[in-house]
C-alpha positions in Angstrom: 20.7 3.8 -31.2 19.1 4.0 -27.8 15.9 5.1 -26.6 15.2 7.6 -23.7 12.4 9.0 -20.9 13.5 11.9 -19.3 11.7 13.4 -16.4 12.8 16.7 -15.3 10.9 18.5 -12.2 11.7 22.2 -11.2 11.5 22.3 -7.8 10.4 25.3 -6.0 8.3 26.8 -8.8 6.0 30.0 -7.6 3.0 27.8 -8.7 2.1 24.0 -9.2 1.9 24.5 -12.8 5.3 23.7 -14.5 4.5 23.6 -18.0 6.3 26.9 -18.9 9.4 24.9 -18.2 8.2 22.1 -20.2 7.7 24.7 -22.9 11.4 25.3 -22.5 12.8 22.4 -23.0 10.8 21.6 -25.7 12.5 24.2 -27.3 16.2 22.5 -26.4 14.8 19.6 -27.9 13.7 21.1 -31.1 16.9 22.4 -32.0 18.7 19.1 -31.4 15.9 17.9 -33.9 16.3 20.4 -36.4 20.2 19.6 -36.5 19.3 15.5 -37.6 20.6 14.9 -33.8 17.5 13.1 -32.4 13.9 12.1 -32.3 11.8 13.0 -29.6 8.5 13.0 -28.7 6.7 14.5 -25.9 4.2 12.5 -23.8 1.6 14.1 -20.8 3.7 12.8 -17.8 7.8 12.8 -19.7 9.7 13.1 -23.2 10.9 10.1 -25.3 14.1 10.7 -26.7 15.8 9.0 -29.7 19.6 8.8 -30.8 22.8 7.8 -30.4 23.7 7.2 -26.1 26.4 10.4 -26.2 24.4 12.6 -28.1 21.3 11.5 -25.8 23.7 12.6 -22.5 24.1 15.5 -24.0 20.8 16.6 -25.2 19.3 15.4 -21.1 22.3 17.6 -19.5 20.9 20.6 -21.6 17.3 19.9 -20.9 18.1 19.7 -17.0 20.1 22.9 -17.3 16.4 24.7 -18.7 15.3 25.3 -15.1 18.1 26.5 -14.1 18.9 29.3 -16.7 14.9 30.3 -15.5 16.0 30.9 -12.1 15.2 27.6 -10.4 17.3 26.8 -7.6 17.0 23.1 -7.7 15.9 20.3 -10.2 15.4 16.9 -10.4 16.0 14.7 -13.4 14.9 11.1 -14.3 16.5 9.0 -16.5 15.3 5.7 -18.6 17.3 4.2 -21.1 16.2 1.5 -23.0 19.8 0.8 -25.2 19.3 -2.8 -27.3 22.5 -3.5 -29.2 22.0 -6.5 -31.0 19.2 -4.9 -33.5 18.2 -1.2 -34.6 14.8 -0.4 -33.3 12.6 3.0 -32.8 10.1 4.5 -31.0 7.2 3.9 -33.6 8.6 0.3 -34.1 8.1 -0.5 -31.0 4.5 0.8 -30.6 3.7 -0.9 -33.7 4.9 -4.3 -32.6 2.8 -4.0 -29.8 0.1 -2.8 -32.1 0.5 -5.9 -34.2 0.1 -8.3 -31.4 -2.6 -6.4 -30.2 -4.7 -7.2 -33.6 -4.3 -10.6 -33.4 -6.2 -11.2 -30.6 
């Protein structure tokens, strides 16, 4: 399982606001969701994604498409991936461990 933090930025909206894209692909995400395909979470500046790497490739090609089915005419498209192997960890876990050491101060 791998974790991602996917950026993507319209460029050449009408105004500086590009939340109604955000909107959008919120919606690509929830479907993905609803099917048991990931875990997501959106954050002020990107969106965590959680699942298995293809799935994940998948699911960031269709959110970067979003803009583009609105009429955009160009987008760019970060990409994070955090993919650790050797042990099965998630997005809460790893706030919580953080959390934990945080306590212990």
């Amino acid at each position: 399982m791998a974790i991602v933090d996917v950026t993507v930025i319209p460029i050449g909206t009408e105004t500086p606001s590009v939340s109604k894209y955000v909107a959008s692909v919120q919606k690509v995400l929830r479907q993905y969701e609803t099917e048991g395909k990931i875990k997501f979470q959106l954050t002020p500046m990107n969106t965590i994604i959680e699942g298995d790497l293809p799935i994940l490739f998948e699911v960031i090609q269709a959110m970067h498409e979003v803009p583009f089915s609105e009429g955009i005419k160009r987008v760019a498209t970060t990409i994070r991936i955090d993919d650790r192997r050797d042990v099965k960890r998630t997005m809460e876990y790893k706030v919580e461990r953080v959390n934990s050491l945080l306590q212990g101060e």
